[in-house]
LUMBAVEX-131059 format. One line per 5 residues: number of its first residue (from 1); their letters; for each residue x, y negated, z negated of N, C-alpha, C, O, CB. Coordinates in steps of 0.001 Angstrom, whole numbers, plus 500000, padded with zeros to 6 digits. Each point is the difference from the previous one (the first is absolute). Glycine has a CB too. Layout:
<zators>
NUM> a> X/Y/Z/X/Y/Z/X/Y/Z/X/Y/Z/X/Y/Z ~ ...
</zators>
This chain:
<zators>
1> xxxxx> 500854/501183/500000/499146/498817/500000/500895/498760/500000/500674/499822/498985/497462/501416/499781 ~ 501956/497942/502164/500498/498535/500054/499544/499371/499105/498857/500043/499543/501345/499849/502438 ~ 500913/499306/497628/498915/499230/498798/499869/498733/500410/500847/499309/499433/499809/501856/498510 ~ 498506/498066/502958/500189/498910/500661/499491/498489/499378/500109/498863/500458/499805/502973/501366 ~ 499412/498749/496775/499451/498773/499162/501463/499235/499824/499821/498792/500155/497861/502461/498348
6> xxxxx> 503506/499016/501264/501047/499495/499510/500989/499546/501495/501202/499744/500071/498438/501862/497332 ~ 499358/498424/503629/500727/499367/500741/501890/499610/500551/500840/500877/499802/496696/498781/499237 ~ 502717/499530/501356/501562/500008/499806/500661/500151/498565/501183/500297/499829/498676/498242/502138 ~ 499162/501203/496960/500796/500307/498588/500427/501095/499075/500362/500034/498823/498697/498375/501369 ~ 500724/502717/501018/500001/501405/499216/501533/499929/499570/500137/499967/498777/497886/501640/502696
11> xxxxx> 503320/498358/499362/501212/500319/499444/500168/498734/498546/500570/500193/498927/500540/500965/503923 ~ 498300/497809/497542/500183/499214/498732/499265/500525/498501/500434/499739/498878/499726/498303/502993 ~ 498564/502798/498466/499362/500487/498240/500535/501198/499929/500201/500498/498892/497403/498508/500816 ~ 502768/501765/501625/501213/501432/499430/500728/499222/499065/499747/499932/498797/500860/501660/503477 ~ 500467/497721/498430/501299/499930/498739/499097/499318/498827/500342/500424/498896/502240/499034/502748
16> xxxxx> 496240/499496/498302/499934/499848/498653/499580/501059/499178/499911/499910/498775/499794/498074/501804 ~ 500030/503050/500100/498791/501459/499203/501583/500482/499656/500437/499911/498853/496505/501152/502910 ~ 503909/499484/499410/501221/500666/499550/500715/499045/498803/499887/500564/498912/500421/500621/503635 ~ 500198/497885/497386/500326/499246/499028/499154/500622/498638/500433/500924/499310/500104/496951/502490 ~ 498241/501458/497981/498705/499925/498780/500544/501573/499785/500175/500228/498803/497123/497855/501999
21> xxxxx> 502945/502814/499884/500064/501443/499543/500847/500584/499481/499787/500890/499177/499226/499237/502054 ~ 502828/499262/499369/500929/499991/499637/500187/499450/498386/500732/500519/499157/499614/499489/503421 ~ 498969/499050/497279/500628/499212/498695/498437/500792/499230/499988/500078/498772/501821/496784/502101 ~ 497297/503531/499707/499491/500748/498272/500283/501502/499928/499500/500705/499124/498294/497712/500572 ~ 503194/502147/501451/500456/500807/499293/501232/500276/499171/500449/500976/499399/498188/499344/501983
26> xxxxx> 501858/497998/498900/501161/499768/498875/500026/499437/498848/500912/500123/499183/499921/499849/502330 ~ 497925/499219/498319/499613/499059/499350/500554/500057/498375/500565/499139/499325/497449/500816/502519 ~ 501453/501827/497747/500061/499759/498677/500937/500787/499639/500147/500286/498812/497787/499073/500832 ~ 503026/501229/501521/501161/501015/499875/501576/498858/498665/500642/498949/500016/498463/502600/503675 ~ 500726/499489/495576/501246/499040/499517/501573/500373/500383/500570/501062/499753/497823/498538/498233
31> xxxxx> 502059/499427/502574/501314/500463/500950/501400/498612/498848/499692/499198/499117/498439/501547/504639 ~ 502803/499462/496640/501321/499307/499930/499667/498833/500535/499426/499308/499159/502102/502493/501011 ~ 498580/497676/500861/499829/498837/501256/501728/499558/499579/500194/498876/500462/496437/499921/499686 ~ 504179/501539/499397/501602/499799/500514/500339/499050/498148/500809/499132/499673/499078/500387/504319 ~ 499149/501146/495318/500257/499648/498422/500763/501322/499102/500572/500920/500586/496997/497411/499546
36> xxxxx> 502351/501601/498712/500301/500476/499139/498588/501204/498741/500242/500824/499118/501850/496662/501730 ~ 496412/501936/499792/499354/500069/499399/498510/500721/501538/500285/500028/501198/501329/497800/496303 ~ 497545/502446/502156/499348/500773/500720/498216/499160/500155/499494/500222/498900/502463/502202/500147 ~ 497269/496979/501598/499170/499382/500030/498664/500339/500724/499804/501181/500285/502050/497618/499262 ~ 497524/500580/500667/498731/500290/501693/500160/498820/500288/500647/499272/499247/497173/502340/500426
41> xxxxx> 501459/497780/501842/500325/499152/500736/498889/499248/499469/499987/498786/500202/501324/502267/501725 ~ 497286/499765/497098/499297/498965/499616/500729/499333/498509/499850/498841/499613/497878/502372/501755 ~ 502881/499596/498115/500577/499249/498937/501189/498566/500642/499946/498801/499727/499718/503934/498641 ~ 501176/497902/502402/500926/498648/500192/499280/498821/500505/500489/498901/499740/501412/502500/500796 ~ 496418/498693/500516/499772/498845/500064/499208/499349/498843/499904/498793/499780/500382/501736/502486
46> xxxxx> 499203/500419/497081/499643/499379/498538/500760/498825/499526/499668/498822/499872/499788/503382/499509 ~ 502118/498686/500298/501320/499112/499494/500269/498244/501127/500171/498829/499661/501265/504319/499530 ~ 498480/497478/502036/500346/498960/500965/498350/498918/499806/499891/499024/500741/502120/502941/501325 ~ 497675/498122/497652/498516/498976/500184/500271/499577/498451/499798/498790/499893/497972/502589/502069 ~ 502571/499134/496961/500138/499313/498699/501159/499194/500086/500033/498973/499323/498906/502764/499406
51> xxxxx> 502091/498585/502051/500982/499076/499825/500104/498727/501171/500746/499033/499847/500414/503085/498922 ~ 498074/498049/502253/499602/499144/500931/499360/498940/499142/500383/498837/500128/499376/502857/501796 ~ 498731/498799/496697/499007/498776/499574/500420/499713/498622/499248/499500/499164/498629/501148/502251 ~ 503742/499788/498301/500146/499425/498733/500055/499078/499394/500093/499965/498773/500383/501117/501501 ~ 499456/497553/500818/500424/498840/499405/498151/498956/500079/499724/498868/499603/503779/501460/501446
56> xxxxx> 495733/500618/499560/498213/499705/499904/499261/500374/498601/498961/499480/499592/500901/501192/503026 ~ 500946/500409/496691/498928/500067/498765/499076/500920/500694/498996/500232/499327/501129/497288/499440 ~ 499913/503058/502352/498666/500717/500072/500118/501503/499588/500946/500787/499959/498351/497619/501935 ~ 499202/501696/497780/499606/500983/498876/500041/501428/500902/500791/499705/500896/497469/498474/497427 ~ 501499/502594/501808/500250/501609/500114/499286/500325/500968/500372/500523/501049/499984/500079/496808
61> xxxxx> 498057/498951/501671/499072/500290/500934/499802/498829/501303/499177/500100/500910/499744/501273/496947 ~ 501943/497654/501973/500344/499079/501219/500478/500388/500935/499625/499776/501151/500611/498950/497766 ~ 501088/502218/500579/500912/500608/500610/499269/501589/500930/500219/500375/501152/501661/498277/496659 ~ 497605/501704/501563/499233/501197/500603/499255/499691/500959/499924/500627/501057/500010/500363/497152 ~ 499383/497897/501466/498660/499758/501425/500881/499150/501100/499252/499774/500951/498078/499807/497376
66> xxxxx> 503846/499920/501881/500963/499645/500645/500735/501192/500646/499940/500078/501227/500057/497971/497323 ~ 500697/502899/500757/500192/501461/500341/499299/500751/500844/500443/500703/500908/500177/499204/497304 ~ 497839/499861/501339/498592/501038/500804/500450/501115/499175/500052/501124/500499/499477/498215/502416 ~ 500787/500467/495916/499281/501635/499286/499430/499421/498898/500127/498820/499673/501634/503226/500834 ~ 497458/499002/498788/499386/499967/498774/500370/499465/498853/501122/499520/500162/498320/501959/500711
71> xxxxx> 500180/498360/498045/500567/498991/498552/500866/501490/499442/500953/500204/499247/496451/497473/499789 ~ 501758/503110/501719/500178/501223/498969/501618/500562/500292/500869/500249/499165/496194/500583/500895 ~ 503005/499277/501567/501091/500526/500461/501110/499145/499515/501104/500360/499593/497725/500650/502300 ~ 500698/497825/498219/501239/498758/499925/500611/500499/498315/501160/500059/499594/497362/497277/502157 ~ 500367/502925/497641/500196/499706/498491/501040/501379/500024/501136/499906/499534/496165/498719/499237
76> xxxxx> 502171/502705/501840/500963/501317/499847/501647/499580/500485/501087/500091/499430/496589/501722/501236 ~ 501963/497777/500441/501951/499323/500360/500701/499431/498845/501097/500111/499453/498356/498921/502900 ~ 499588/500392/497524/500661/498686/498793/500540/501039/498733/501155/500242/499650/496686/497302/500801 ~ 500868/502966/499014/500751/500886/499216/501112/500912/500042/500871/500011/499130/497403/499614/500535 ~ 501703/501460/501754/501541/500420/500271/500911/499379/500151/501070/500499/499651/498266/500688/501051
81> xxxxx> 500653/497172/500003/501015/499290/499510/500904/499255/499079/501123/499500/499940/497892/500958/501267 ~ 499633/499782/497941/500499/499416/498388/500455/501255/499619/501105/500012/499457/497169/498039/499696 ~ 501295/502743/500957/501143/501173/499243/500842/500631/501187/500129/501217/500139/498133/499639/497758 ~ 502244/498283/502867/501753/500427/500935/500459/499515/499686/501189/500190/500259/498913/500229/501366 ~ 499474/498091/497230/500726/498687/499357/500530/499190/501593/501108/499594/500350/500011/501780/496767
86> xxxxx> 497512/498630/503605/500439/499289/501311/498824/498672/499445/500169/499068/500787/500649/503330/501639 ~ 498359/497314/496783/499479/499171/499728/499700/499775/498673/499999/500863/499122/499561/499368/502845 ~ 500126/498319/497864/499818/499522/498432/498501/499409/499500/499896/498804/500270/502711/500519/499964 ~ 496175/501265/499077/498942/499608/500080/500187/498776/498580/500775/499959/499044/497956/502571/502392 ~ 499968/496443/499097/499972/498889/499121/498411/498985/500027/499521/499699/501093/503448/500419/499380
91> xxxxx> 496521/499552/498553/499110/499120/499606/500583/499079/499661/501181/499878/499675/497452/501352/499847 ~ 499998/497569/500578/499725/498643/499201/500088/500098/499245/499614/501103/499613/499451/498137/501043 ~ 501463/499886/498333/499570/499696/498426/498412/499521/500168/499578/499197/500832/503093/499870/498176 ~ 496596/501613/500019/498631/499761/499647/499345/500479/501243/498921/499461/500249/501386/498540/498109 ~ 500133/502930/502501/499062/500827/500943/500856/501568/500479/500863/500456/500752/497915/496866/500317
96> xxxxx> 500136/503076/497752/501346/501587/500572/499227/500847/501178/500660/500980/500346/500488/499799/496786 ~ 497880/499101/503411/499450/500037/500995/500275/500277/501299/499754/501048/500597/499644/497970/498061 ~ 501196/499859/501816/500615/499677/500885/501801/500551/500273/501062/499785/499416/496848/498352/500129 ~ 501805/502396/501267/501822/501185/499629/500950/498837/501412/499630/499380/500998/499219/504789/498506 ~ 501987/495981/500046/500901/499554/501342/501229/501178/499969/500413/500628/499025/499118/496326/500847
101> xxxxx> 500871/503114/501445/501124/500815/499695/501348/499136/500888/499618/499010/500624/498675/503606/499041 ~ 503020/497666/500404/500861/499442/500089/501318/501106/500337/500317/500764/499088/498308/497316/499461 ~ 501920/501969/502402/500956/500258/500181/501251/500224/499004/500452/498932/499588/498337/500182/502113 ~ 501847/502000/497838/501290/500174/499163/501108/499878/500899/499961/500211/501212/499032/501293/497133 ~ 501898/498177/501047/501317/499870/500370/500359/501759/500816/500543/499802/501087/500093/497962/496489
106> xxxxx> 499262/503100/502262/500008/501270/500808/498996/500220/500615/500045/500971/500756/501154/499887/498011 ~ 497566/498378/501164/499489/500076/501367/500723/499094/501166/500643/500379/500979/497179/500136/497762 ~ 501914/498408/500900/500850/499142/501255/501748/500595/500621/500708/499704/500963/497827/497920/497624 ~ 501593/503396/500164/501365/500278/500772/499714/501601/501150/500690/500677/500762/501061/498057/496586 ~ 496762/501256/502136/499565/501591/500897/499202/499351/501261/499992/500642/501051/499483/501360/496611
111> xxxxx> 500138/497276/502297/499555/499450/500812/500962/499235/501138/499679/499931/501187/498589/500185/497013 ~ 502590/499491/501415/501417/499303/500554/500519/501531/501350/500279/500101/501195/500769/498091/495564 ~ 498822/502629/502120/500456/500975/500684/499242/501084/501121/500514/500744/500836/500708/498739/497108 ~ 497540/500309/501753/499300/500767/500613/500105/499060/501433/500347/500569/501035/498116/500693/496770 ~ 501220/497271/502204/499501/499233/501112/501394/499861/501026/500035/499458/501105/497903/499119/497282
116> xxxxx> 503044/502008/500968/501424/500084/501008/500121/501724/500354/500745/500435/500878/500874/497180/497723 ~ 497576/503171/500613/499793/500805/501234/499308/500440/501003/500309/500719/500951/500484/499437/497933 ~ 497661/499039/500624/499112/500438/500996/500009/499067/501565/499654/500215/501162/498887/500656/496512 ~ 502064/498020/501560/500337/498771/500966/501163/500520/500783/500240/499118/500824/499014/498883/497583 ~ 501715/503132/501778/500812/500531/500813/499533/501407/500930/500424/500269/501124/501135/498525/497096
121> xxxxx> 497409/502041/500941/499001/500826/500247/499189/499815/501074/499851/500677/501017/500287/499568/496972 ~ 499281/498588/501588/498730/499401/501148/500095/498564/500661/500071/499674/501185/498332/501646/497354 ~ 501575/497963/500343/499547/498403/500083/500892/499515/501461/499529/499633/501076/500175/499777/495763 ~ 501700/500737/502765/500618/499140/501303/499664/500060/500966/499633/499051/500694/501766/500972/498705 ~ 498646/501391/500974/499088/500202/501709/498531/499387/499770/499657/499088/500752/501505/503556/500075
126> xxxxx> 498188/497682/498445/498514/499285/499943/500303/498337/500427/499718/499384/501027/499205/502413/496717 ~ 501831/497743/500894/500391/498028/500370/500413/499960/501266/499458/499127/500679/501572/500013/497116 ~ 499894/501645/502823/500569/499911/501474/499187/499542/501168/500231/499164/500873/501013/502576/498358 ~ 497350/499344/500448/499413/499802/501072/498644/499451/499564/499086/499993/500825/502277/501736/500423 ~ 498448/497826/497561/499377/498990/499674/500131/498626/500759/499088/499442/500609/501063/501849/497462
131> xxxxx> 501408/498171/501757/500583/498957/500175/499846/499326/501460/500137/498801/500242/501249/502157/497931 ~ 498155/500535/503172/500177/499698/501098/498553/499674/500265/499679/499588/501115/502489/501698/499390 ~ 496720/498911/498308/498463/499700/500862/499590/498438/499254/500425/499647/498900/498418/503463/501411 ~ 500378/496203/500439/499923/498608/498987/498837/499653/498886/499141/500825/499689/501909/498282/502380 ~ 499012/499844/497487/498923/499840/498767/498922/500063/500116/499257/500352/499084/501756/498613/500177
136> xxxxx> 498666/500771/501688/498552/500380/500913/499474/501346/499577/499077/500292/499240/501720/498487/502951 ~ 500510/502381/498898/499584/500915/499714/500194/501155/498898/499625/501160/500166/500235/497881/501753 ~ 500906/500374/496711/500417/499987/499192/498661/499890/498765/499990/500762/499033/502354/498468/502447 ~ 496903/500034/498674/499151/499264/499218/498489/501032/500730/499213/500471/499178/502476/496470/500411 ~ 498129/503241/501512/498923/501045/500652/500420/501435/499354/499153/500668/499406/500528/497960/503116
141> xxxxx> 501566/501785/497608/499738/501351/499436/500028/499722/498487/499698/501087/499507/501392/500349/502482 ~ 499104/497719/497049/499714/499996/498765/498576/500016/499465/499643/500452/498912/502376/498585/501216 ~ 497145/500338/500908/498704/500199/499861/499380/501037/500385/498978/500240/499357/501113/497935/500682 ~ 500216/502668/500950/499733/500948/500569/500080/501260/498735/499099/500827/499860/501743/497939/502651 ~ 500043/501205/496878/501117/500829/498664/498485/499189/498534/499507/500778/499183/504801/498808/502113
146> xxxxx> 495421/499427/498718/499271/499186/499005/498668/500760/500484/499420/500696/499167/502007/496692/500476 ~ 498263/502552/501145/498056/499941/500357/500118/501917/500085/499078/500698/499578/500038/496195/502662 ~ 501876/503569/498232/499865/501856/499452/499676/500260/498387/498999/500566/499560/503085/500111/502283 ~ 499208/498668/497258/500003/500312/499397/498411/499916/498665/499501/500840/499251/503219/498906/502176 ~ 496864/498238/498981/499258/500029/499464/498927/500598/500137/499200/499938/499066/501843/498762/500658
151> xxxxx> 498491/502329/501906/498426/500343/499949/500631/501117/499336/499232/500322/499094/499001/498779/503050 ~ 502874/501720/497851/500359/500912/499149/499315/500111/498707/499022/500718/499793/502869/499019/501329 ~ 498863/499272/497760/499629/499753/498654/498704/499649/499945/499410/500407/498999/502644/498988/500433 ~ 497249/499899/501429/498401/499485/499852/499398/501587/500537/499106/500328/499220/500937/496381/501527 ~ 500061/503813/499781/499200/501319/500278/500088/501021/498625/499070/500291/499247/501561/499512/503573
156> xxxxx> 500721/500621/497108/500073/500464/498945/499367/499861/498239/499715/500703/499031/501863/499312/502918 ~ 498461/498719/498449/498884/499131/498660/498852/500692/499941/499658/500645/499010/500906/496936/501350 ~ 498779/502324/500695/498890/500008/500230/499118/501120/500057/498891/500309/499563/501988/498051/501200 ~ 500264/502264/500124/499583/501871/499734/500103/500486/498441/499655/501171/499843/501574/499536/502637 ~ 499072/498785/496658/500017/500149/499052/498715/500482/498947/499153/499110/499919/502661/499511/501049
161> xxxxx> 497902/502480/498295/498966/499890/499405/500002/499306/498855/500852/499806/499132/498724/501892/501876 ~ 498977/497860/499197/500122/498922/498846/500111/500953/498766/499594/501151/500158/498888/496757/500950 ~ 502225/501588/497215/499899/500597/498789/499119/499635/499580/499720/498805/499901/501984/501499/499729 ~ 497544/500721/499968/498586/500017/498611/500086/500794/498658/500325/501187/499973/498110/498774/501960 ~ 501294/499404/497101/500046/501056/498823/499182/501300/500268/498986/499986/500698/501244/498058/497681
166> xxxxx> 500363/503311/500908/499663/500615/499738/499595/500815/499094/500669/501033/499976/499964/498176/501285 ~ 498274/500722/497746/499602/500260/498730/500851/501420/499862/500325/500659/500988/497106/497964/498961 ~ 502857/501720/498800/500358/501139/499643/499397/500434/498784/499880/499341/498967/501970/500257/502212 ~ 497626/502061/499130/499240/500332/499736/500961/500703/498628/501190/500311/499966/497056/499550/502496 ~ 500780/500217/496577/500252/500641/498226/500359/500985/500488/499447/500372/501035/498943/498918/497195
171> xxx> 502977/501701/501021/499752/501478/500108/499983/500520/499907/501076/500559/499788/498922/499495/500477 ~ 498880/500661/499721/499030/501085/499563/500607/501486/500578/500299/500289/501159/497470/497865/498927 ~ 502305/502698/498660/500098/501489/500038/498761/501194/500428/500265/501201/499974/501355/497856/498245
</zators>
């Protein structure tokens, strides 16, 4: 069967499907990445997005809906990263509520290290031939990469069943 709804754009949603498939079947693998210490790729961008909004104050669940994952997932990273001692959690005075977390001194040095190997791994050839298409079309496939991802997360929402309590019953012998 041709699939002709997708018109000239079929080789362009292959590689994004091959891509989307590639990285969730790596997603939560915990590997080296050219450190000392062993991670998943959702934990290091956990680390990389906290140390990107450290100097904003923003709170956890800022960081997650910026990410596109859950409070919940964000919150599980966070926790394996606080105990790799790759991060440092912290409150307000007079609001313990509100959690911030913060980068440790051995995270930024794992992080240092990871981004000089994946950046020899992948990135250069990626920037290479980044460098040769222009902002134009630079700025179209970011949206293209934006408007997937978001009917992604908005579908997924949605398919969602809603939660209802469920009485539980006395019990009886």
């Amino acid at each position: 069967m041709k699939l002709d709804w997708m018109g000239d754009h079929r080789e362009l949603v292959e590689k994004i499907i091959k891509y989307g498939n590639a990285y969730s079947n790596t997603y939560k693998l915990q590997r080296s990445y050219g450190t000392d210490m062993t991670f998943s790729a959702a934990q290091i961008q956990t680390l990389e997005y906290i140390l990107e909004a450290e100097d904003q104050e923003e709170k956890m669940s800022e960081m997650a809906a910026r990410l596109g994952v859950s409070r919940s997932t964000f919150s599980k990273n966070v926790k394996n990263l606080t105990e790799k001692g790759l991060l440092e959690k912290y409150h307000l005075s007079g609001n313990r509520k509100d959690i911030y977390v913060k980068p440790s001194a051995k995270g930024r040095e794992v992080y240092t290290k990871y981004t000089a190997f994946v950046r020899e791994l992948c990135f250069d050839d990626i920037f290479k031939l980044a460098d040769q298409i222009t902002e134009a079309d630079k700025k179209s496939f970011i949206r293209i990469m934006d408007l997937f991802a978001d009917v992604l997360v908005w579908y997924g929402e949605k398919e969602q069943e809603p939660r209802k309590l469920i009485k539980i019953e006395p019990y009886s012998e």
